[in-house]
FIBAKOL-96589 format. One record per residue (C-alpha): x, y, z. Coordinates in steps of 0.05 Angstrom, whole numbers. Example, Ala and Ser with C-alpha at 12.3 -4.5 7.8 and 13.67 -1.06 7.14 Angstrom:
# residues 2
NODE | 246 | -90 | 156
NODE | 273 | -21 | 143
END
This chain:
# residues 228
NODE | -628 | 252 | -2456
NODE | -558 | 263 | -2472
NODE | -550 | 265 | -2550
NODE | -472 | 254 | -2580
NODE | -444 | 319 | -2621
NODE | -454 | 298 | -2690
NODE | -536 | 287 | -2672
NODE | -532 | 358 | -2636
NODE | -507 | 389 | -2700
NODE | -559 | 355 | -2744
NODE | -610 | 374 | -2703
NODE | -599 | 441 | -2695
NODE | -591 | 445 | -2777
NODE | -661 | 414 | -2785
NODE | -679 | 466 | -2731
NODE | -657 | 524 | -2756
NODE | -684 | 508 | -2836
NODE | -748 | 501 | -2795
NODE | -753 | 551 | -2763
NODE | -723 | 588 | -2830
NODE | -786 | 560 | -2878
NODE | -837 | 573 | -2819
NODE | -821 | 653 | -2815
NODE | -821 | 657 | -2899
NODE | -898 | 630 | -2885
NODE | -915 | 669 | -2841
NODE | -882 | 729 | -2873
NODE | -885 | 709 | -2949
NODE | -961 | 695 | -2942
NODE | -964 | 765 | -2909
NODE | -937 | 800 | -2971
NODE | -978 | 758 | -3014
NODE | -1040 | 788 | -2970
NODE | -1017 | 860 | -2968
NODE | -1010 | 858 | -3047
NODE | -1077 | 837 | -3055
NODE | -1104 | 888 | -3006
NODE | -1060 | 959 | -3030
NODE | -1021 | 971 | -3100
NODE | -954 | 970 | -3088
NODE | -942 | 970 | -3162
NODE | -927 | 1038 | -3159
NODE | -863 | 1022 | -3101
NODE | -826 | 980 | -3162
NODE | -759 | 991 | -3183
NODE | -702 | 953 | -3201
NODE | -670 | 910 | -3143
NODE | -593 | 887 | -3151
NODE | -572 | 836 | -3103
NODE | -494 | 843 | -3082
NODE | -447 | 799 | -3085
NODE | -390 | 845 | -3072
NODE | -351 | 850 | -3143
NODE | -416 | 828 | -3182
NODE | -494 | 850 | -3173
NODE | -545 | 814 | -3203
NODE | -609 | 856 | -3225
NODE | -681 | 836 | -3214
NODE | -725 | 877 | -3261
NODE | -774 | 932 | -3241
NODE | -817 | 915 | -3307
NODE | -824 | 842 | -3277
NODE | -840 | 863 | -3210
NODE | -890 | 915 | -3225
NODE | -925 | 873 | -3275
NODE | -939 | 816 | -3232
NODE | -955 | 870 | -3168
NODE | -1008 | 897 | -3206
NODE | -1039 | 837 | -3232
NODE | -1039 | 804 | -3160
NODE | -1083 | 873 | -3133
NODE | -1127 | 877 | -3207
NODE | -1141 | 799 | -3186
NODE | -1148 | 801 | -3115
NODE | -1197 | 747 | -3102
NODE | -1167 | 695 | -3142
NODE | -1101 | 648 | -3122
NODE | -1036 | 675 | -3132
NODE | -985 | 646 | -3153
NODE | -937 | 678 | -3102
NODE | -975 | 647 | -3045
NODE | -979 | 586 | -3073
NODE | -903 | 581 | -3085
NODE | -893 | 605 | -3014
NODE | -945 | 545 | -2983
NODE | -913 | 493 | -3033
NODE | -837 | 511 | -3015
NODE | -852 | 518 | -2941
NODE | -882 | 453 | -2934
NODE | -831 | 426 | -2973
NODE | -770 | 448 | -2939
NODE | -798 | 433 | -2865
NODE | -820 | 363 | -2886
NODE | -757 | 352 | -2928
NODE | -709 | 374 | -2871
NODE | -746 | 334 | -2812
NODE | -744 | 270 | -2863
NODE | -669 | 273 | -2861
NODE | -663 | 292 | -2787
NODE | -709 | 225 | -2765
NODE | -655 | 189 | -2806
NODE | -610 | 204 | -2739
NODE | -629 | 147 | -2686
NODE | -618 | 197 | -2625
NODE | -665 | 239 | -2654
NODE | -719 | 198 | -2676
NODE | -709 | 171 | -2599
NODE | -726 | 242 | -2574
NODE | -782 | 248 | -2607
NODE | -797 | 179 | -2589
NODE | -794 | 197 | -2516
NODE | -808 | 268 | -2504
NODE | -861 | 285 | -2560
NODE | -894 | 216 | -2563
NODE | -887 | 184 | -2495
NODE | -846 | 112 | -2518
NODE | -915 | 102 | -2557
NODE | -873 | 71 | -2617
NODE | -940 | 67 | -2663
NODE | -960 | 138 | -2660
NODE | -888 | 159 | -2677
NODE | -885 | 114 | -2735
NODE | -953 | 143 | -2760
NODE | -922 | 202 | -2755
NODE | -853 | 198 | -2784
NODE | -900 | 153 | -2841
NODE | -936 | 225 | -2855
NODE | -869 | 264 | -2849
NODE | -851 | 207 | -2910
NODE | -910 | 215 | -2953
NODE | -910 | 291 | -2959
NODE | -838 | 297 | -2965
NODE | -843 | 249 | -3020
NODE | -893 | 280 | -3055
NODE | -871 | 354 | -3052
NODE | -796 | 341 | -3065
NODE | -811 | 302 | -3131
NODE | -860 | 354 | -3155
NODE | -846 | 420 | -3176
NODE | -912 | 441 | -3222
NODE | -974 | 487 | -3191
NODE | -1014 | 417 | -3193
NODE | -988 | 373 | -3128
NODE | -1003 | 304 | -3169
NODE | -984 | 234 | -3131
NODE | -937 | 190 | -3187
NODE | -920 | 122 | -3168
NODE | -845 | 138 | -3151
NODE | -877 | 187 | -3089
NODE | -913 | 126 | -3054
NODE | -896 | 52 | -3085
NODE | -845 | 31 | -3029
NODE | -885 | 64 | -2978
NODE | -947 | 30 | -2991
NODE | -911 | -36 | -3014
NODE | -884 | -34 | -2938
NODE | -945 | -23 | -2909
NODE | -976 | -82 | -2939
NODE | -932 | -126 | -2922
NODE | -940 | -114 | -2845
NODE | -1022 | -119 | -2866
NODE | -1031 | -43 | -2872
NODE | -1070 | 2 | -2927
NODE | -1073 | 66 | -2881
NODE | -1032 | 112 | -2841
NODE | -1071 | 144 | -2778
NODE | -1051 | 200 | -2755
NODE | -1081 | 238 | -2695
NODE | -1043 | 283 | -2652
NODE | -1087 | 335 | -2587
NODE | -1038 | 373 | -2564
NODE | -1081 | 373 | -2498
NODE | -1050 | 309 | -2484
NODE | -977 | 330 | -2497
NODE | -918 | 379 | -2463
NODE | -925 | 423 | -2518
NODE | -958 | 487 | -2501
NODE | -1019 | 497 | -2536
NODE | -1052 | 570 | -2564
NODE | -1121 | 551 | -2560
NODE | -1168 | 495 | -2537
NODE | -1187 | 427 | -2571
NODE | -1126 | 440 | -2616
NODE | -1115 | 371 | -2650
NODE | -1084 | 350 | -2722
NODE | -1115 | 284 | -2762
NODE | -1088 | 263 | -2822
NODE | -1112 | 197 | -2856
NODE | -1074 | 168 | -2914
NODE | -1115 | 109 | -2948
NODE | -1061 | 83 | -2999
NODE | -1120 | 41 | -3040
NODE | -1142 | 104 | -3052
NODE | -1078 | 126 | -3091
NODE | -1063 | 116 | -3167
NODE | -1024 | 158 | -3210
NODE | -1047 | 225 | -3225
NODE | -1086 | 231 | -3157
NODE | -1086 | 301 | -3134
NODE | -1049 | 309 | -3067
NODE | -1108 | 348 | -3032
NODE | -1155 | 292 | -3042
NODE | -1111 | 255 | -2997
NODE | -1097 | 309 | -2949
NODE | -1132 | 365 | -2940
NODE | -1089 | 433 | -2942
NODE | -1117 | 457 | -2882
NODE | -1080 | 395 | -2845
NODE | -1021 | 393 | -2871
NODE | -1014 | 470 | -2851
NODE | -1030 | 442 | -2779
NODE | -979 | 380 | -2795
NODE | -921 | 426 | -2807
NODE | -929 | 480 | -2749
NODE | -928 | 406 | -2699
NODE | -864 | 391 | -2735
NODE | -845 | 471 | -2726
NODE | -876 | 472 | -2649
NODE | -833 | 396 | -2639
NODE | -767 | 426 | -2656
NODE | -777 | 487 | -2611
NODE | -803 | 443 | -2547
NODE | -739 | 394 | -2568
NODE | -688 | 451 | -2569
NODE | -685 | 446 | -2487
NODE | -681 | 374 | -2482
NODE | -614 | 357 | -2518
NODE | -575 | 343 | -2452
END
């Protein structure tokens, strides 16, 4: 397929802020780990971050109070690691929202990562929706659905005689190369089930969307070679 310039460009942005938010996982998650597991309280100091003619200081007190109390707690949730899961699954499913926008695009996937099965992508760009929705409109540490995240969605739905999204994706039966066996993500979204105030892991579990966003990371990679 042989995309125009303009879709090119937009896909290689949603690419690269991919790509970006899927290394801070891996690596932000990492420190998060390693703080938990060695006190690197005692490595603080001031940092200044340069911006040529000004600096801007981030303080040692700050960062050796919270390093300590993330190794003194280290078998409870942090609240760097939760940031870190939050903002990456937020910024991969906020940047592949826009990019499906792009009809050349939404035709690749279409064809390469879904083979013309028009359902299955729309279950899928449906999910891309949901969580996008949901973690772009809420910044607290509780993930809590409002109305605003899913009324149109569901209110769309219904009116092709829908109440659930089904998504299933084995990577057995795709192109993209696959790490281990029976690798497959599920995700089930049953909007009767959603009011106001429902937390979002009751409606998908964290462990899925985790596999939800390395497809959309592992999609963009395998998509990279067939621009045209």
């Amino acid at each position: 397929m042989i995309m125009n310039q303009n879709s090119k460009e937009i896909f290689e942005d949603c690419r690269e802020t991919i790509v970006m938010y899927y290394t801070y996982l891996h690596l932000g998650y990492f420190y998060s780990q390693l703080s938990k597991h060695e006190d690197l309280s005692c490595k603080s100091r001031n940092i200044w971050i340069d911006f040529g003619t000004n600096k801007y200081l981030l303080r040692e007190n700050i960062i050796k109070r919270s390093l300590a109390d993330m190794y003194k707690k280290s078998q409870s949730p942090d609240f760097f690691s939760h940031l870190i899961l939050n903002n990456s699954i937020r910024g991969i499913t906020m940047a592949l929202f826009e990019a499906l926008k792009d009809a050349e695009i939404k035709n690749l996937f279409l064809e390469h990562i879904f083979r013309n099965d028009e359902e299955a992508y729309n279950n899928f760009e449906g999910v891309v929706r949901f969580i996008r929705n949901t973690f772009s409109h809420n910044i607290r540490d509780r993930i809590e659905l409002r109305k605003k995240d899913y009324e149109k969605q569901r209110d769309y739905l219904r009116k092709k005689g829908k109440y659930t999204l089904n998504f299933f994706f084995d990577y057995a039966k795709s192109s993209i190369p696959i790490s281990r066996e029976n690798y497959t993500v599920e995700i089930d979204i049953d909007f009767n089930q959603i009011e106001d105030r429902v937390v979002y892991a009751d409606i998908i579990l964290e462990y899925q969307t985790l596999l939800f966003i390395e497809l959309c990371y592992k999609c963009m990679e395998y998509l990279k070679d067939k621009l045209g």
